[in-house]
C-alpha positions in Angstrom: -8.0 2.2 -21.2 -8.7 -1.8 -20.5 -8.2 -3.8 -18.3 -5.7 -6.9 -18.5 -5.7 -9.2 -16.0 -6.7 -7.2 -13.0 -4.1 -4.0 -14.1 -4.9 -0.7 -15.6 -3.2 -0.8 -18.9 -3.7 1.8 -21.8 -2.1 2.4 -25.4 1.4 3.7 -25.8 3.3 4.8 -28.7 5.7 2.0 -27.8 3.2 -0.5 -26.4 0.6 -1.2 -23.7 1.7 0.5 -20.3 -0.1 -1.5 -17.4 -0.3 -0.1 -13.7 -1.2 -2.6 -11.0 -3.5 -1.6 -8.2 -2.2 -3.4 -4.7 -5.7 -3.3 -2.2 -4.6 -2.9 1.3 -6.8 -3.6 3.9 -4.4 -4.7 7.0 -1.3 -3.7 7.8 0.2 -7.2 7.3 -0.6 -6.7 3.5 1.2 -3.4 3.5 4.5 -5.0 4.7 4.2 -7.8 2.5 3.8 -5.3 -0.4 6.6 -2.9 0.7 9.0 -5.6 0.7 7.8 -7.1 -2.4 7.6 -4.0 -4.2 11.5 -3.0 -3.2 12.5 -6.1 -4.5 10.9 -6.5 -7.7 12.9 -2.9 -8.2 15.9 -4.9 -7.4 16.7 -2.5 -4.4 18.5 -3.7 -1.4 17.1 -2.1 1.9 20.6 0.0 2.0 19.6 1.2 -1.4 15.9 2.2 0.2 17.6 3.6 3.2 19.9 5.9 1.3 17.2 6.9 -0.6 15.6 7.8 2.6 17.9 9.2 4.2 18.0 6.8 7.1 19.8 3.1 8.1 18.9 0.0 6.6 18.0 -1.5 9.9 15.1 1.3 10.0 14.2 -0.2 6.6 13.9 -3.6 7.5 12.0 -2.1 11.0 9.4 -0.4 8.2 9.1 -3.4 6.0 8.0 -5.7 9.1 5.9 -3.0 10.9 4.7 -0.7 8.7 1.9 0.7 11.6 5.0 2.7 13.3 5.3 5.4 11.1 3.5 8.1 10.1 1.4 8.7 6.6 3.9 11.4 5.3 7.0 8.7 5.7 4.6 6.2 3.8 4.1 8.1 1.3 8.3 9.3 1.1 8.8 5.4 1.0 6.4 4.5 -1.3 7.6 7.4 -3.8 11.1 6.0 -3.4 9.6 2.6 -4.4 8.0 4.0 -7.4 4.2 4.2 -6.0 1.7 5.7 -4.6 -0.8 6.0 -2.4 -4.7 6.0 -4.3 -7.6 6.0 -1.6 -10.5 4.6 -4.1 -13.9 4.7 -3.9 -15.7 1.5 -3.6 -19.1 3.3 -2.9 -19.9 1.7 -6.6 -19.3 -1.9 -5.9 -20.6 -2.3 -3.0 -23.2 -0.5 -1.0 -22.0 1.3 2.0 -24.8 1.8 4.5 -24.7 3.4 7.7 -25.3 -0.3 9.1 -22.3 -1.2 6.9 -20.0 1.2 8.4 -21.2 0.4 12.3 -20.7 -3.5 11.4 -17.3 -2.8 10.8 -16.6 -0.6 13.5 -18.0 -3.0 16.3 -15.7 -5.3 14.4 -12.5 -3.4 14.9 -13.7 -2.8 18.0 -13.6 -6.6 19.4 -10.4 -6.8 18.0 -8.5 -4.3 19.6 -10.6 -4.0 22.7 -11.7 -0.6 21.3 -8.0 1.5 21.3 -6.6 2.6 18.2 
């Protein structure tokens, strides 16, 4: 395996198959990358829906707030996109302290007044 151009490719029989890794760190990101991701399938959000089993307006509801549904319909959607979800360790580059982790808590914390 090696890496070409920030993707995870690795020697096929018929090629190189590459997998690009999509870091999500606010929910913005996800929806940009939901909606991205359905249309470099070429899906429409009907197709998506039907897939789903639900309306495309739910799709399109999804795709621009990704924060009101629950982990076990992201991962249905992103399996009907062709994804999934990879929770990766980044222990190795960079160095999560205690201190770290209570830096970015008081930082979530000031920006939504402490409710989750």
């Amino acid at each position: 395996m090696h890496a070409l151009f920030g993707m995870d490719c690795k020697n096929a029989v018929s090629g190189i198959s590459c997998s690009m890794d999509y870091p999500i760190q606010t929910p913005h990101q996800l929806s940009i990358h939901l909606r991205s991701l359905r249309r470099a399938r070429g899906l429409s959000q009907a197709a998506v829906g039907e897939a789903l089993g639900v309306g495309q307006t739910r799709v399109a509801r999804i795709e621009g707030n990704p924060t009101a549904i629950s982990v076990e319909q992201l991962i249905e959607i992103l399996g009907a996109l062709g994804v999934q979800l990879v929770l990766r360790d980044m222990g190795a580059q960079r160095s999560i302290t205690h201190e770290s982790v209570a830096a970015v808590a008081r930082a979530k914390k000031q920006r939504t007044s402490g409710d989750w």
